[in-house]
N, CA, C and O atoms as a GROMACS GRO file, in nm:
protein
  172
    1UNK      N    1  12.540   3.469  18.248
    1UNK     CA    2  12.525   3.491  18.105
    1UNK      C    3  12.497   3.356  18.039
    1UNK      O    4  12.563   3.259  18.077
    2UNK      N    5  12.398   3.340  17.934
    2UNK     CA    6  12.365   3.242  17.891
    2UNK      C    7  12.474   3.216  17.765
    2UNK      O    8  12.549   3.296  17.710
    3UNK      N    9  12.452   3.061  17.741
    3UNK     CA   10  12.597   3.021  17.618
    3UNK      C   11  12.525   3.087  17.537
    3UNK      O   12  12.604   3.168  17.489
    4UNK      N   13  12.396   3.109  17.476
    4UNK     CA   14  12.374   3.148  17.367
    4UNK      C   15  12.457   3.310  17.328
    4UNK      O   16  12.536   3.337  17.238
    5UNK      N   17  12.386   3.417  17.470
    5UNK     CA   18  12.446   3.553  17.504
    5UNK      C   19  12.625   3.511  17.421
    5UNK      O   20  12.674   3.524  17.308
    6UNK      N   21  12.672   3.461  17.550
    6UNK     CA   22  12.821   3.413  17.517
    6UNK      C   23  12.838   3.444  17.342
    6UNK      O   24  12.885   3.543  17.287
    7UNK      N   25  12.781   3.315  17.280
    7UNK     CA   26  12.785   3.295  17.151
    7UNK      C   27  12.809   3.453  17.039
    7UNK      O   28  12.889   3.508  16.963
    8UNK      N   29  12.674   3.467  17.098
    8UNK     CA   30  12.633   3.590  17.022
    8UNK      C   31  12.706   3.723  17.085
    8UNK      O   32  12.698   3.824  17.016
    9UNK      N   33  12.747   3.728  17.161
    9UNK     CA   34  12.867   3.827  17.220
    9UNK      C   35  13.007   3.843  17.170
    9UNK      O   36  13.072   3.944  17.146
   10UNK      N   37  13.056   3.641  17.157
   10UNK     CA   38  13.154   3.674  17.036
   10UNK      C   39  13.147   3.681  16.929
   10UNK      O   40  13.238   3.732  16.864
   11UNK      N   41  13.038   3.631  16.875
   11UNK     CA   42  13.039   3.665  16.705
   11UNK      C   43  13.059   3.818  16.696
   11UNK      O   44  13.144   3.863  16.619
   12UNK      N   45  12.971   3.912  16.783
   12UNK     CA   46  12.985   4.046  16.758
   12UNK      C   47  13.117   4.088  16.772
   12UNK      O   48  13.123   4.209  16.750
   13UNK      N   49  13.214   4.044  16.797
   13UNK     CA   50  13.318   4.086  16.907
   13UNK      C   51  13.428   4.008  16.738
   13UNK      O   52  13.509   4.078  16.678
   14UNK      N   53  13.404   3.889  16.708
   14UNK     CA   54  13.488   3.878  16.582
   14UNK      C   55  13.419   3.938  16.464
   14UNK      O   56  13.486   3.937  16.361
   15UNK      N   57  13.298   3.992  16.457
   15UNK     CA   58  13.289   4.075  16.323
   15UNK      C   59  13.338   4.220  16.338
   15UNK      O   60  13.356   4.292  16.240
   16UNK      N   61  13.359   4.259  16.459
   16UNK     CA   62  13.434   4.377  16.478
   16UNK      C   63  13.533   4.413  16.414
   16UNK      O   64  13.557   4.512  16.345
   17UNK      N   65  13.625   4.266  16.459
   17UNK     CA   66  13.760   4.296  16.437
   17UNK      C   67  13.817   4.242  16.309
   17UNK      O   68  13.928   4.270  16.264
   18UNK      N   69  13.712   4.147  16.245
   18UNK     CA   70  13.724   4.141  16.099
   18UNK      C   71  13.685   4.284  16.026
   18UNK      O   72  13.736   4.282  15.914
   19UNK      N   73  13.616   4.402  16.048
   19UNK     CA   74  13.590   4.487  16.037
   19UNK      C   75  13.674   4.605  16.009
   19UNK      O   76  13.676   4.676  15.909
   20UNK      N   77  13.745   4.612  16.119
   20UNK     CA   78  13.861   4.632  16.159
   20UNK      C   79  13.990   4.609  16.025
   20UNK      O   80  14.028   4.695  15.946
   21UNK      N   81  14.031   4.475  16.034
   21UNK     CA   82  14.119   4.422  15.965
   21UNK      C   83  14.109   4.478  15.813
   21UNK      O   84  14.197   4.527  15.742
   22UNK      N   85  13.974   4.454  15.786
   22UNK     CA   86  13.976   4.474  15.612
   22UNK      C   87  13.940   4.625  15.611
   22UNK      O   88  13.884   4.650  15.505
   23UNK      N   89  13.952   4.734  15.688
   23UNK     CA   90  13.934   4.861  15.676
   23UNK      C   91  14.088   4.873  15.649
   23UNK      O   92  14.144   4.898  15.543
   24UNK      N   93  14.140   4.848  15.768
   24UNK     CA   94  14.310   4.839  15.722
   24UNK      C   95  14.351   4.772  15.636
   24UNK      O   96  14.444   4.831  15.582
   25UNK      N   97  14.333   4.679  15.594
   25UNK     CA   98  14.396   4.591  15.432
   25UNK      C   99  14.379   4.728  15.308
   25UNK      O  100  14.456   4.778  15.226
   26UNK      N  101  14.266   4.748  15.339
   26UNK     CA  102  14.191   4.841  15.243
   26UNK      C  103  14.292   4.991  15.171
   26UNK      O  104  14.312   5.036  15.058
   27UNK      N  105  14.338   5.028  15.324
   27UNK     CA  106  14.423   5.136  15.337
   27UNK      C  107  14.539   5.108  15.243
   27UNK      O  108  14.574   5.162  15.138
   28UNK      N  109  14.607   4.965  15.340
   28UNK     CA  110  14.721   4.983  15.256
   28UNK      C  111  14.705   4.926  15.111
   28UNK      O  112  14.799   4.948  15.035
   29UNK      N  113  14.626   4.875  15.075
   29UNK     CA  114  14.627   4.853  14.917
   29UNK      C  115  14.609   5.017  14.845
   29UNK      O  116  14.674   5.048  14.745
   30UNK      N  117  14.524   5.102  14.906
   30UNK     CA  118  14.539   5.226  14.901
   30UNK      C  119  14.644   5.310  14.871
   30UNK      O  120  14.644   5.410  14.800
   31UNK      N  121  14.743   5.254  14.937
   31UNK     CA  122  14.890   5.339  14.955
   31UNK      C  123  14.974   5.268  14.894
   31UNK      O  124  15.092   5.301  14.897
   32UNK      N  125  14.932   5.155  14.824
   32UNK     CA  126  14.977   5.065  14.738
   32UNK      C  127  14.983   5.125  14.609
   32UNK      O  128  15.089   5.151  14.553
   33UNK      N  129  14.860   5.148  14.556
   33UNK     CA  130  14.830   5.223  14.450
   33UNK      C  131  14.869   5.320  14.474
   33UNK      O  132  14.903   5.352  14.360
   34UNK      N  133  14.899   5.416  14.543
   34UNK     CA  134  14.906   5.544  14.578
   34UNK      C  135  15.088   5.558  14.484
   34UNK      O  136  15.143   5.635  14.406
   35UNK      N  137  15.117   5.440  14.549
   35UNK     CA  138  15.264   5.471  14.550
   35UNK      C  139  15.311   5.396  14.407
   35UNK      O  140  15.430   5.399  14.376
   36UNK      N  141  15.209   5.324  14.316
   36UNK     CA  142  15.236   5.270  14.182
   36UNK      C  143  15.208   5.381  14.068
   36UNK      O  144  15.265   5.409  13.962
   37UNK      N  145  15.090   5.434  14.141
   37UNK     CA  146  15.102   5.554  14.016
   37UNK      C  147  15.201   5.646  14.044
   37UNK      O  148  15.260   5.679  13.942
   38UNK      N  149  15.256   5.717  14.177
   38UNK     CA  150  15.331   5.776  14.180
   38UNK      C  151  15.503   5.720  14.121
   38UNK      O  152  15.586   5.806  14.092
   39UNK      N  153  15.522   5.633  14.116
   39UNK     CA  154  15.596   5.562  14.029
   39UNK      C  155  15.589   5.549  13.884
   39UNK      O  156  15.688   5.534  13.813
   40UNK      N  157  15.451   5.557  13.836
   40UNK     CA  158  15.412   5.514  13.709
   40UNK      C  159  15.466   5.667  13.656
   40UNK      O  160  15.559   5.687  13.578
   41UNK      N  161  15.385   5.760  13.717
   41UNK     CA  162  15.434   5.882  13.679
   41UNK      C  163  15.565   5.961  13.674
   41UNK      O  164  15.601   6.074  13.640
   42UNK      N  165  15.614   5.864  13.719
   42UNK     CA  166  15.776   5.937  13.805
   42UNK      C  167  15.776   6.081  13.876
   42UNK      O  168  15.823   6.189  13.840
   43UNK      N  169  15.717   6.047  13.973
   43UNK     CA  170  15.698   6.142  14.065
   43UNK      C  171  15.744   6.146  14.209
   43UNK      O  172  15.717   6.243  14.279
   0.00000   0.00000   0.00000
């Protein structure tokens, strides 16, 4: 495998999992809000 391959194998391989990460951040800010309005409302 060439370094470049290499290179370009992990970049794909860390935009994945940055991918990943902010799908889940996403969520729980989701359930963040989820759970402020349900508060806001007293519910």
């Amino acid at each position: 495998m060439l370094e470049a391959e290499r290179k370009d194998l992990l970049s794909k391989i860390t935009d994945e999992n940055q991918a990943r990460l902010t799908a889940i951040y996403h969520e729980i800010q989701l359930t963040q809000t989820i759970y402020q309005l349900k508060y806001t409302l007293n519910r």
